[in-house]
C-alpha positions, 0 to 999 in steps of 0.5 A, a space after each residue: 547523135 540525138 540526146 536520150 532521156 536517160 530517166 528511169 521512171 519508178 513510182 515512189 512508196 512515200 508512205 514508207 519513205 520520209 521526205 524533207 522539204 527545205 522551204 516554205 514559199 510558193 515554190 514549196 508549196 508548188 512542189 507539197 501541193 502536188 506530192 500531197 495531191 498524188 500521195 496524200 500518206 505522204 510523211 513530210 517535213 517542212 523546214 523554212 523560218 518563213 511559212 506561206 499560209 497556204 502550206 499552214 492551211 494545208 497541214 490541216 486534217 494531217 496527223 503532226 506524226 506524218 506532216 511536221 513543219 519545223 519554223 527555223 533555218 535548215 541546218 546539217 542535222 535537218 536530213 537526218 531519218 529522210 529519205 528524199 531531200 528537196 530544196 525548194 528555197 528561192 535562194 541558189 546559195 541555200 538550195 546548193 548548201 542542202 544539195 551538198 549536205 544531202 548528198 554527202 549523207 547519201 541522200 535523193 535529193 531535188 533541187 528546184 529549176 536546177 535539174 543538173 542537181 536533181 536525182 530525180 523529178 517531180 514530173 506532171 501526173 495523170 490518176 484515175 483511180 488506180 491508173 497512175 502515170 507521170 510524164 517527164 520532159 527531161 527538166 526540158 519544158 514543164 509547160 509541154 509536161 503539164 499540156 500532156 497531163 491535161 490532154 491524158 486527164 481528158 482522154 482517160 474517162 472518170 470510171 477507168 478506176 473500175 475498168 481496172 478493178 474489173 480487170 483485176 478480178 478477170 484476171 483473179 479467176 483465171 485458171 490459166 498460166 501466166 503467158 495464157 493470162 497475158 494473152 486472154 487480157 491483152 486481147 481483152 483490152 484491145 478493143 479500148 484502142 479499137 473503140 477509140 480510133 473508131 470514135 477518131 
């Protein structure tokens, strides 16, 4: 039998939630780089005795309510009031420990180039505006889910964002039920994959 991606894809609010990272080289700043791109509220916690300049740099222009960096070791009482916990040291010992101590306080944890300890991923994402999407290969190839993105990124033009919001008030002044709706705005939109394959 063929293997399923068993993910369930759902867009964190990390506005509201808080999340700790364990780590402070170029692997975490990979992974703040990225979360800080998409979600720039993000409220986030570094903890590592060792901090890449980088990381000192992008703290710049963040409140020191929502962006905090702690310069020690992690120790058991660093996950307390966090929501997700990533482990993003270089150190498979270190990395283990956070997932043990997180998990056992009930936590979302993700654990850097080990997927088996991960609940959830930081997959490759496209935004236009408001469109979001995320792509995820399962923690089978990165390389494919960063190649999407970029062919997503070109496929998509810059003023989609206003293509939604004219969408968005379109559906606003219909008077209409909501599987009326539905069908007045699928039609709509269906001239977008029209106008594409013509284009092919």
């Amino acid at each position: 039998m063929q293997q399923k991606n068993q993910l369930f894809p759902v867009f964190f609010r990390l506005d509201r939630l808080k999340v700790l990272v364990v780590g402070a080289g170029e692997v975490g700043y990979e992974k703040l780089f990225f979360m800080l791109k998409s979600s720039p509220i993000t409220h986030v916690k570094i903890v590592a005795p060792e901090i890449n300049d980088r990381i000192w740099a992008m703290m710049e222009g963040y409140y020191e309510t929502s962006f905090k960096i702690e310069q020690k070791e992690f120790s058991d009482e660093d996950v307390e009031g966090y929501d997700l916990v990533i482990a993003a040291t270089n150190i498979e010992s270190l990395n283990k420990e956070v997932w043990k101590v997180a998990k056992a306080k009930g936590k979302l944890v993700n654990v850097a180039d080990t997927p088996d300890l991960c609940d959830f991923y930081l997959g490759s994402i496209v935004t236009k505006g408001h469109l979001k999407i995320a792509i995820s290969t399962n923690g089978k190839s990165p390389t494919l889910a960063k190649r999407l993105r970029q062919v997503f990124e070109e496929v998509f033009p810059e003023d989609t964002n206003q293509l939604l919001q004219n969408l968005h008030a379109f559906r606003g002044k219909l008077k209409r039920n909501f599987e009326e709706k539905v069908k007045i705005l699928n039609d709509l939109t269906k001239s977008m994959i029209e106008l594409k394959e013509f284009k092919n």
